[in-house]
C-alpha positions as a Markdown table, in Angstrom:
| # | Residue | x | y | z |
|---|---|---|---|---|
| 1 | Unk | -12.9 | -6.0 | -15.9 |
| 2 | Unk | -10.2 | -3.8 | -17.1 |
| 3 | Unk | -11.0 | -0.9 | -15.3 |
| 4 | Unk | -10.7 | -3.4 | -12.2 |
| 5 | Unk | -7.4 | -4.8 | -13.3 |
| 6 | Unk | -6.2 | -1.5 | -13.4 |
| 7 | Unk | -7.2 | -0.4 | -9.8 |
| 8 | Unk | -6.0 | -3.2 | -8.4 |
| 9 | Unk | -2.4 | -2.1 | -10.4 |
| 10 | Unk | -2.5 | 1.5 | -9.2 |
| 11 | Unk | -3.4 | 0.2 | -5.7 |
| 12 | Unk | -0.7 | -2.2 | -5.5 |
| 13 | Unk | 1.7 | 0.3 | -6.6 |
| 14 | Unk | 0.8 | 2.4 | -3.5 |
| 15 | Unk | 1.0 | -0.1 | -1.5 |
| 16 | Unk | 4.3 | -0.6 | -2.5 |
| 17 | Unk | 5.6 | 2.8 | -2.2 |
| 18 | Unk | 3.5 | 3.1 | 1.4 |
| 19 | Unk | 5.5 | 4.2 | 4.1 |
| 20 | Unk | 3.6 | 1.4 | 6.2 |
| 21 | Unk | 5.3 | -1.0 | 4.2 |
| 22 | Unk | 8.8 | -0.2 | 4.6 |
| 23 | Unk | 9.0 | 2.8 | 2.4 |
| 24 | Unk | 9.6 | 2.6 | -1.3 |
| 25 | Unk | 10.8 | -0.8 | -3.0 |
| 26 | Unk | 13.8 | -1.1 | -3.2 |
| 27 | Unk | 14.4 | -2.5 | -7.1 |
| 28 | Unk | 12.5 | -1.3 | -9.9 |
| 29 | Unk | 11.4 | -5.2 | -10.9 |
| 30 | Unk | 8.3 | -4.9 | -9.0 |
| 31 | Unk | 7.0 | -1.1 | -10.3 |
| 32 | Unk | 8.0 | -2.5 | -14.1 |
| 33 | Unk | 6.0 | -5.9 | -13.4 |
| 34 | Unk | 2.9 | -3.9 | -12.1 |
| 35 | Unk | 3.2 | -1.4 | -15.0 |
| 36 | Unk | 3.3 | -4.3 | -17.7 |
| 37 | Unk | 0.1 | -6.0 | -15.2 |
| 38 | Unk | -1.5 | -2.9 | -16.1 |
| 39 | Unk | -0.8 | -2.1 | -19.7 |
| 40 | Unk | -2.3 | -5.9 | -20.3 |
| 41 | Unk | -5.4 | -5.0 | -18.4 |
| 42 | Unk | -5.7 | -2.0 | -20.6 |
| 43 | Unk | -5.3 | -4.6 | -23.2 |
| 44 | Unk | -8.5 | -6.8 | -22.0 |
| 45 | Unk | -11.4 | -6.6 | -24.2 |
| 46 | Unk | -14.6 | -6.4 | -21.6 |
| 47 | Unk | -17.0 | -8.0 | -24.3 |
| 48 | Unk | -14.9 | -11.3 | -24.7 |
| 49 | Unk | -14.2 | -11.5 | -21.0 |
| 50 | Unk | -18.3 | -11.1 | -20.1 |
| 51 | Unk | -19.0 | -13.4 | -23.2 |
| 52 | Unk | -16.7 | -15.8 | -21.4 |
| 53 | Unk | -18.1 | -15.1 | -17.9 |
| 54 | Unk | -22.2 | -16.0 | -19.3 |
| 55 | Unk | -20.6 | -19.5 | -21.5 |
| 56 | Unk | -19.2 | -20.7 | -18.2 |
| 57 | Unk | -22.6 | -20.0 | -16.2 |
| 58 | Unk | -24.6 | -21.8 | -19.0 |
| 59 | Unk | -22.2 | -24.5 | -18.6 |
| 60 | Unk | -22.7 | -24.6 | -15.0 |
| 61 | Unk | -26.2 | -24.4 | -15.4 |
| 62 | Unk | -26.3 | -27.4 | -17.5 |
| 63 | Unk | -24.3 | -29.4 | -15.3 |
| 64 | Unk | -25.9 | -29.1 | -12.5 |
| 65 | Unk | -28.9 | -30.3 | -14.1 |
| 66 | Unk | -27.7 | -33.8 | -15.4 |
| 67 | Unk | -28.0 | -36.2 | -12.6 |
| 68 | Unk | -25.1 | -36.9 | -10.0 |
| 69 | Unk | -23.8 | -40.2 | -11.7 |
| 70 | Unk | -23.6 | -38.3 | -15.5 |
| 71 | Unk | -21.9 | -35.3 | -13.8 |
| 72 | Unk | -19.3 | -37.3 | -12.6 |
| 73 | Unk | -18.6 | -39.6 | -15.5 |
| 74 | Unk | -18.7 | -35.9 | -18.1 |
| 75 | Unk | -16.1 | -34.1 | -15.7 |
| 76 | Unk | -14.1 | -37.2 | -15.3 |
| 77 | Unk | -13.8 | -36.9 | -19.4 |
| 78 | Unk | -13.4 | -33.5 | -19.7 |
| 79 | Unk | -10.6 | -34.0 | -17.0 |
| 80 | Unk | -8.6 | -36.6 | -18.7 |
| 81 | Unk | -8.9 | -34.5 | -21.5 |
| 82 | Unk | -7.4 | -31.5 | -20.2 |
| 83 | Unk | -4.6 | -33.5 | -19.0 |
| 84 | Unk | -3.6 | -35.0 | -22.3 |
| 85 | Unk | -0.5 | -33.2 | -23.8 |
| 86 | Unk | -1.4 | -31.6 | -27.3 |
| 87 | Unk | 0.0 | -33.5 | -30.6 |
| 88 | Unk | 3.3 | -31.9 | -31.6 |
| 89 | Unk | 2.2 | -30.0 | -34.7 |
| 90 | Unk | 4.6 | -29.7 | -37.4 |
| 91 | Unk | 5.2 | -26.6 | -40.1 |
């Protein structure tokens, strides 16, 4: 996953400089927002990411098996869930 992140960075930088485009950019924000794009996907560790990517295909897996009217009633809950702003948390 990083090493994609990171060839999508050095391929956007070309694309930026391409003459086909207009030649180079003309500010430096875009070149310093790709470089710190790819100095995070340098950062990305690949076994959390594909330990990620196999929880949300068991998930998957086990919702499409629960019947239609279940499915509909569990997302509706995880929904309003997700949309609920966290309790302030004090220190």
């Amino acid at each position: 996953m990083a090493y994609l992140l990171r060839s999508l960075a050095v391929i956007g930088v070309i694309a930026l400089n391409s003459p086909v485009h207009g030649g180079k950019a003309e500010d430096g924000g875009t070149t310093d927002t790709l470089r710190t794009v790819a100095k995070a996907a340098s950062q990305i560790d690949v076994r959390t990411v594909a330990n990620g990517a196999m929880a949300a295909r068991e998930a998957a897996e086990i919702l499409a098996g629960l019947d239609p009217e279940t499915r509909s009633r569990f997302l509706a809950l995880t929904l309003s869930a997700a949309n609920q702003k966290p309790l302030a948390t004090t220190r």
